[in-house]
Backbone as numpy.savetxt, mean C-alpha at the origin, in Angstrom:
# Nx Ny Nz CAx CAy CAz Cx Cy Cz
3.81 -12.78 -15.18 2.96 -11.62 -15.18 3.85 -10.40 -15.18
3.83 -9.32 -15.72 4.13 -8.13 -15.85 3.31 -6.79 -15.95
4.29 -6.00 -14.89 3.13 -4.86 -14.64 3.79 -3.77 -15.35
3.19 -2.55 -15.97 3.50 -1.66 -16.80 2.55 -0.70 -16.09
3.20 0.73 -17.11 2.25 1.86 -16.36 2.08 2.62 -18.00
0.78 2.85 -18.73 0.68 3.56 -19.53 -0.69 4.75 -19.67
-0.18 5.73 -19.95 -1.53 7.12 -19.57 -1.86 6.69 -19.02
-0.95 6.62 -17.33 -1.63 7.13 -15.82 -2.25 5.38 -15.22
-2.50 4.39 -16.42 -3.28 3.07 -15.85 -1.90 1.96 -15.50
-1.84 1.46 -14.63 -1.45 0.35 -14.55 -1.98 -0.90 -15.69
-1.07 -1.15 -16.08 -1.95 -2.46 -17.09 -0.88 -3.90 -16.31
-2.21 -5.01 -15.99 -1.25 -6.27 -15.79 -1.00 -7.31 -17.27
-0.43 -7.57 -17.18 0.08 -8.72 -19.03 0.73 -9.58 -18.75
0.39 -10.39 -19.77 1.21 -11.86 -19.73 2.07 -11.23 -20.11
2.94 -12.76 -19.21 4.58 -12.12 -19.04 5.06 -12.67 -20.79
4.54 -13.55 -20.97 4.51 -13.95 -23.04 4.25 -13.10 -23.80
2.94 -12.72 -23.88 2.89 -11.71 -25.32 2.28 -10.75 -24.57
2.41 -9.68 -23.34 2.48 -8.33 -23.38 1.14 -8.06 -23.68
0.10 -8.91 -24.33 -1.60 -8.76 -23.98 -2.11 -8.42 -22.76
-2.38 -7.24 -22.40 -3.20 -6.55 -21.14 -4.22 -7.49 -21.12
-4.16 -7.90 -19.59 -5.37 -8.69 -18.87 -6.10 -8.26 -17.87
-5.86 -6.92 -17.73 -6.82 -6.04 -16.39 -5.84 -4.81 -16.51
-6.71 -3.94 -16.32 -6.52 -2.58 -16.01 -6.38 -2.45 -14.74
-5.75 -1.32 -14.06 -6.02 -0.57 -12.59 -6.24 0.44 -12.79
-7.18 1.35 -12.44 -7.78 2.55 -12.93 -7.82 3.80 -11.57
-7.23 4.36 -11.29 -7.02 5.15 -10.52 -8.52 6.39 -9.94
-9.07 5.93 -8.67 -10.75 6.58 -8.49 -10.30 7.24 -7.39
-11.15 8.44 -7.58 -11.32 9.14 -6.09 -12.32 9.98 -6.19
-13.20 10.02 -5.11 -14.52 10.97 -4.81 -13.95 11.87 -3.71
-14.72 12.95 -3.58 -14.12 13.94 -3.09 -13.80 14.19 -1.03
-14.68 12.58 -0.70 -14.13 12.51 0.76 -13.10 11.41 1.06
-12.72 10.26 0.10 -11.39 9.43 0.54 -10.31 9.80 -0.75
-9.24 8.96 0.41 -7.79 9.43 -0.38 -7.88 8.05 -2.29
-7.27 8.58 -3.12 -7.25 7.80 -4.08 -7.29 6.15 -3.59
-8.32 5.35 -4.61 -8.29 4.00 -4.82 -8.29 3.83 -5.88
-8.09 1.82 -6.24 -8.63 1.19 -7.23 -9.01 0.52 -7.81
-9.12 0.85 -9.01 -10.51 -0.32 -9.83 -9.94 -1.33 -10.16
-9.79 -2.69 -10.44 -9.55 -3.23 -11.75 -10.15 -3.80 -12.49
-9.79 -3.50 -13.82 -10.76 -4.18 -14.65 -10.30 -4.86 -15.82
-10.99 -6.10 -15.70 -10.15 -6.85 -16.26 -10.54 -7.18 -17.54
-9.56 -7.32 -18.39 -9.93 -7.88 -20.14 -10.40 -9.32 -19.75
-9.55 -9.93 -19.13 -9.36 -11.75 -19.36 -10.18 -12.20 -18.40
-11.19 -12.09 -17.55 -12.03 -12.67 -17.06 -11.77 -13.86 -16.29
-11.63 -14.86 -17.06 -11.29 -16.14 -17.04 -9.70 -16.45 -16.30
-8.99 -15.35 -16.51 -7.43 -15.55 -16.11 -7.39 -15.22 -14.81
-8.40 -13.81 -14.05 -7.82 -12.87 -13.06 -8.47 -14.00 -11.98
-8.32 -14.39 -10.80 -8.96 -13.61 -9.54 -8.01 -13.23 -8.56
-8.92 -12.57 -7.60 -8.49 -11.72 -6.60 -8.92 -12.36 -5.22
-7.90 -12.81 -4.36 -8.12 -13.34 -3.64 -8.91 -14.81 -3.50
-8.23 -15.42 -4.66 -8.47 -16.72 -4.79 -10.08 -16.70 -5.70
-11.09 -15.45 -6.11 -11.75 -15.36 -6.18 -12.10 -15.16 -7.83
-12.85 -15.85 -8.89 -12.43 -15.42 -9.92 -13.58 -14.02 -9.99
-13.18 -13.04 -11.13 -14.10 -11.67 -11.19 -15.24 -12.15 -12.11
-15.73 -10.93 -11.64 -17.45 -10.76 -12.26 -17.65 -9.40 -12.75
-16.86 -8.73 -13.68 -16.95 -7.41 -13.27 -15.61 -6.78 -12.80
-15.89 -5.80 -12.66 -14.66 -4.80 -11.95 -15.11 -4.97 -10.41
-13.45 -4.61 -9.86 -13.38 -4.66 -8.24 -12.54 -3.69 -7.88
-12.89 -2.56 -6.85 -12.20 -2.03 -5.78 -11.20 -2.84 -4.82
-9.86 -2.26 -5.38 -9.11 -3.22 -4.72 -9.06 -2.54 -3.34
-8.49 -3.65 -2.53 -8.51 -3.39 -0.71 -6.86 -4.14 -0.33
-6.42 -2.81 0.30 -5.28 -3.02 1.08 -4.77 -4.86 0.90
-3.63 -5.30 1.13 -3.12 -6.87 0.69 -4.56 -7.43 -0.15
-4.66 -6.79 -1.07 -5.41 -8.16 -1.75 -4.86 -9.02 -2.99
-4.49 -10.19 -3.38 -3.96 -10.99 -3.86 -4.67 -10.87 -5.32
-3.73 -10.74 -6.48 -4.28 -10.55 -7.61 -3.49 -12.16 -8.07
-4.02 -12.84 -8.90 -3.50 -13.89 -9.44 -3.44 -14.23 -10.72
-3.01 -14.46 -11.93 -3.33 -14.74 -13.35 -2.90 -16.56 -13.26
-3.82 -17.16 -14.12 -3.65 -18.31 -14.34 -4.13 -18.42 -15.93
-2.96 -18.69 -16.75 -3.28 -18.20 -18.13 -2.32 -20.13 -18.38
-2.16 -20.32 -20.32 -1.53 -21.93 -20.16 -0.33 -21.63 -20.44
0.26 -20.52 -20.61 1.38 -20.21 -20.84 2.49 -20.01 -19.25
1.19 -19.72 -18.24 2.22 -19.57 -16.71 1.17 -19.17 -15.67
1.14 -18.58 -14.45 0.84 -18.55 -13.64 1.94 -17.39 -12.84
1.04 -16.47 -12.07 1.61 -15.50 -11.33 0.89 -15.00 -10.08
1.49 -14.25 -9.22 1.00 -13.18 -7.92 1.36 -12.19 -7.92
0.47 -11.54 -7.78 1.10 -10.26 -7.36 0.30 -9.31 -6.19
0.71 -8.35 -5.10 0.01 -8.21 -4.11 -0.55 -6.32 -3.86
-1.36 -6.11 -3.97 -2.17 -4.99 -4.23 -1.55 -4.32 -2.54
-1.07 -3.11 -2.76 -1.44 -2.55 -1.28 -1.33 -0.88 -1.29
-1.78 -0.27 -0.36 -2.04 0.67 -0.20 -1.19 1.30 0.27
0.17 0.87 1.38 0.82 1.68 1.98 2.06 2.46 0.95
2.39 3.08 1.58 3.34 4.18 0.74 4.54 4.02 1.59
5.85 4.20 1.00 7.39 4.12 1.66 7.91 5.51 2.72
8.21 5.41 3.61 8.75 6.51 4.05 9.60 6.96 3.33
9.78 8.31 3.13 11.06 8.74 3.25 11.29 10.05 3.48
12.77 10.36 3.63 13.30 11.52 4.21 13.59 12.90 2.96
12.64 13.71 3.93 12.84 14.91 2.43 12.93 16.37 3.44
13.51 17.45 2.56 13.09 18.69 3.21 12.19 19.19 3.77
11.68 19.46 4.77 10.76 19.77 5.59 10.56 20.91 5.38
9.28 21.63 4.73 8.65 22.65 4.41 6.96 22.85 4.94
7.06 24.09 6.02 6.14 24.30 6.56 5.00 24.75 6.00
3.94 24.63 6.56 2.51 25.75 6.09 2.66 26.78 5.23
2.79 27.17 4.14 2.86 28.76 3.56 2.33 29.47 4.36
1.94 30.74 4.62 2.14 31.60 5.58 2.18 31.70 6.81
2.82 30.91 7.17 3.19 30.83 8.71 2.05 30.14 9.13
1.72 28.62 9.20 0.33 27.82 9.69 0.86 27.42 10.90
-0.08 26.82 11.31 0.31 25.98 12.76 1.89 24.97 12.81
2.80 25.80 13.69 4.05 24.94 13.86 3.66 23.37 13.64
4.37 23.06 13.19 4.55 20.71 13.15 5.55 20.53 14.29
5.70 19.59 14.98 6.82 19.07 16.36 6.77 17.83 15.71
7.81 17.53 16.43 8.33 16.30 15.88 7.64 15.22 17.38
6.95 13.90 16.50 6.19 13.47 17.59 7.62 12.80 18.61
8.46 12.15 18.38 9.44 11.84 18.90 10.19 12.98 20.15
10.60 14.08 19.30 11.75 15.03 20.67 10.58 15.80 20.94
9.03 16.57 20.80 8.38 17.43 20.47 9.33 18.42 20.65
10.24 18.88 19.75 10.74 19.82 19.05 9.85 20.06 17.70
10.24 21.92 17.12 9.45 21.90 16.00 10.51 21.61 14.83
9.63 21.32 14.06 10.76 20.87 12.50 10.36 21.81 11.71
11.80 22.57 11.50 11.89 23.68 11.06 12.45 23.62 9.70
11.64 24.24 9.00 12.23 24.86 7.23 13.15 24.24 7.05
13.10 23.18 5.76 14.43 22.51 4.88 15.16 21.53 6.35
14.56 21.13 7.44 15.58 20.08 8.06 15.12 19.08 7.32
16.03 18.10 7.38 15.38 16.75 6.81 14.68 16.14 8.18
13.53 15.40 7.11 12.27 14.93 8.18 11.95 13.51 7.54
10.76 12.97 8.07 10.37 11.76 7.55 8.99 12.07 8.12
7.64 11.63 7.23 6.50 11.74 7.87 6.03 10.26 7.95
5.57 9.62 8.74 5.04 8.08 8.82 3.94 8.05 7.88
4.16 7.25 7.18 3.21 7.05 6.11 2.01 6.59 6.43
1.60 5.75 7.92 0.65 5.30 8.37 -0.25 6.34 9.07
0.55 7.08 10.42 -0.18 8.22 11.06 0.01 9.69 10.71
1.00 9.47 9.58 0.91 11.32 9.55 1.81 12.05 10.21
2.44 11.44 11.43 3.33 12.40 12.10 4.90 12.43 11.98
5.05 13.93 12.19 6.68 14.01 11.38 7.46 13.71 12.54
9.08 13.73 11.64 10.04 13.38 13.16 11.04 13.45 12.27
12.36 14.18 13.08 13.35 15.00 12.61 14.05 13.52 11.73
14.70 13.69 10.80 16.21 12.46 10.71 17.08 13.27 9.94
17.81 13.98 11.21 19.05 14.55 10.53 20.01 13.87 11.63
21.31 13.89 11.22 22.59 13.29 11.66 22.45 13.38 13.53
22.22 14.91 13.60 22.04 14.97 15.02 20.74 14.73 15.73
20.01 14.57 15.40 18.82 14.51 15.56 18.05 13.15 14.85
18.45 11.89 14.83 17.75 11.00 14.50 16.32 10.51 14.63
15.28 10.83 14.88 14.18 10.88 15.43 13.39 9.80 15.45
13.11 9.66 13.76 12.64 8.52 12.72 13.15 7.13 13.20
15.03 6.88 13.22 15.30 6.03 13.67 15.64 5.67 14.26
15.35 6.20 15.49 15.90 6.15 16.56 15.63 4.93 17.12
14.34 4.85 17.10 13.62 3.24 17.59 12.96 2.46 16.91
12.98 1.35 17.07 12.60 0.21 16.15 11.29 0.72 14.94
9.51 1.40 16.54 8.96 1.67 15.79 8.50 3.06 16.06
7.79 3.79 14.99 6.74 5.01 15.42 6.28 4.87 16.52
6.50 6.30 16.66 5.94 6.30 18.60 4.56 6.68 18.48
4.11 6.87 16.97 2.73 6.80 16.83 1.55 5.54 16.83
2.24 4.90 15.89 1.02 3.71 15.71 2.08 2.50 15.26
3.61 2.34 16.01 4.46 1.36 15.96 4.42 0.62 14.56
4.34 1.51 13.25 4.68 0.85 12.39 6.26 0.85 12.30
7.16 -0.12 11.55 8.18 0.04 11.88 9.09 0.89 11.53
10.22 1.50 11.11 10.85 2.27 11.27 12.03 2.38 10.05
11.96 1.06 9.51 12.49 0.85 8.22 11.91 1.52 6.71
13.00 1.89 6.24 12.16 2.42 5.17 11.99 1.95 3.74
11.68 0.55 4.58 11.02 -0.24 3.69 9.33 -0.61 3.54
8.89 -1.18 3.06 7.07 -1.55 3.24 7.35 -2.08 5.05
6.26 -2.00 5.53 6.22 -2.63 6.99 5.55 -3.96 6.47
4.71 -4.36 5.22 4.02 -5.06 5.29 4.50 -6.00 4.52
4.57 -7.43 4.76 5.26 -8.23 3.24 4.56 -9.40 3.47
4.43 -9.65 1.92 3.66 -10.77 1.91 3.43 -11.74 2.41
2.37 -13.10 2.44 2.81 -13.98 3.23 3.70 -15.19 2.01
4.40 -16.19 2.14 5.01 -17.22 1.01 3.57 -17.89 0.49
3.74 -17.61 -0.48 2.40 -19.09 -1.35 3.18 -20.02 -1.17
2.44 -21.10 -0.12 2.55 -22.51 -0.72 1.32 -23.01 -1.41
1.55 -23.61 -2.08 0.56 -24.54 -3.25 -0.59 -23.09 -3.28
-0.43 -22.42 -3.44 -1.77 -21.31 -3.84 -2.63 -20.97 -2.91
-1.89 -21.60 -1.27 -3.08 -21.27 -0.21 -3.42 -20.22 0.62
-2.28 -19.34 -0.20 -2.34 -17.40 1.30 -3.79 -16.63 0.82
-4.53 -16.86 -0.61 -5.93 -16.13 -0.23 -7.04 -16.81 0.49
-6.83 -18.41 0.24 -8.00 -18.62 1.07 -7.83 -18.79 2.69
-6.33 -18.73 3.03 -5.95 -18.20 4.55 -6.81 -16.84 4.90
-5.89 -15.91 4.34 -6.37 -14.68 4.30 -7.87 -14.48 4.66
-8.63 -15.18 3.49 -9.97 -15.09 3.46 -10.58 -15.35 4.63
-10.37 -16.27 4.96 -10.36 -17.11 6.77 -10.63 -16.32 7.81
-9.56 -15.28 7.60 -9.00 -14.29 8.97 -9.94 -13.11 8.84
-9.90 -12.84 7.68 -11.11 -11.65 7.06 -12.41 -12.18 7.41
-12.84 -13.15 7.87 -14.32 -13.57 7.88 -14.43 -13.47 9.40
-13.63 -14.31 10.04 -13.18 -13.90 11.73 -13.55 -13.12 11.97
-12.57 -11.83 11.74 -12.40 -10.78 12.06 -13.74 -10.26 11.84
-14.32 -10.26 10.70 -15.62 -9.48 10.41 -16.67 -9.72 11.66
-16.78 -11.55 12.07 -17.63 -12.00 12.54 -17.09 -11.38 14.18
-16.55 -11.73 14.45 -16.01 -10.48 15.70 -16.67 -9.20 16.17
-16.50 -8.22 14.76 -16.49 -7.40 14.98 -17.99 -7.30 15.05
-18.55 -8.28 14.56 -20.09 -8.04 14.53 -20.65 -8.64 15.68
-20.30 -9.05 16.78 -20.63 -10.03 17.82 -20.74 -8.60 18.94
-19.69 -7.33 18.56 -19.35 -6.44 20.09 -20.15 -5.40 19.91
C-alpha cells in the first residue's frame, strides 16, 4: 500500500499499479478542529477496523485502515495526534494575555524556543538553560510523554487480529461508560 498526497487529498494505492483505492478528504465545520473522510474507490479492498465499507467513513483517532487486494495486503494506522516540536515562541499580537510555562510558571517570552504539548495545549520553555519540555519523562499536564516522537504506536498485527482486539476494548469501554 502506498500513501501519496495530491491537491490537498491523501490518496491510498496499490503499492503495484499506483490505482487510488480511497481518498482522505480533509472536513471541518465551524465548531471542531479538522477531520476525515474516506472514501473509497475499491470497496471490496478497504476496511477499517477489520470492518469492510459501505460508503464513506469519518475516520477516528487509531483506526486501522487495511487493503486486501491479490496482488498484496497492507496496514496502515489513521491518527490524529500531531508531533511536538520546538519553535520560536511568539506571543499574542498586541500584547494578549502573558503564556507561563506550565512546568517553571515562568512567562515564555518572544522568540525563546518553546514546545507546546500537542495533547493539552500548554507551553514550556526548551532552551539549553531552561529545559522544561524535557525535563521529565512526561507533561505535567496530561502525562503524555515527552519524546518528540508520536506517544502513540501501534499495536504488532499478528495474523490480522489488532482490529478486532481493538474493537473489543471499544465496546467495553462504551458499555462502561453507559452503566455510570
Amino acid at each position: 500500500m502506498k500513501l501519496g498526497v495530491q491537491d490537498g487529498l491523501v490518496i491510498i494505492a496499490s503499492a503495484d499499479t499506483l490505482a487510488p483505492l480511497a481518498l482522505l478528504y480533509p472536513w471541518q465545520d465551524r465548531f471542531t478542529a479538522t477531520r476525515y473522510v474516506l472514501f473509497p474507490v475499491e470497496q471490496e479492498m478497504l476496511r477499517v477496523n477489520g470492518r469492510q465499507l459501505f460508503g464513506h467513513r469519518l475516520l477516528r483517532d487509531r483506526d486501522e485502515i487495511t487493503l486486501h487486494s491479490p496482488t498484496g495486503s497492507g496496514t496502515v494506522f489513521f491518527t490524529e495526534e500531531s508531533l511536538p516540536r520546538v519553535v520560536n515562541f511568539n506571543a499574542n499580537p498586541g500584547g494578549g494575555t502573558p503564556t507561563f510555562c506550565f512546568r517553571c510558571k515562568t512567562k515564555v517570552e518572544d522568540e525563546q524556543l518553546a514546545v507546546l504539548c500537542p495533547r493539552c495545549k500548554f507551553w514550556y520553555h526548551e532552551m539549553q538553560e531552561r529545559p522544561c519540555w524535557s525535563y521529565d519523562k512526561e507533561c505535567a499536564g496530561c502525562h503524555r510523554t515527552t519524546t518528540m516522537d508520536y506517544a502513540w504506536k501501534p499495536e504488532p498485527v499478528v495474523n490480522g487480529q489488532v482490529a478486532a482486539a481493538r474493537m473489543a476494548r471499544r465496546r467495553a469501554a462504551t458499555n462502561e461508560q453507559g452503566r455510570g
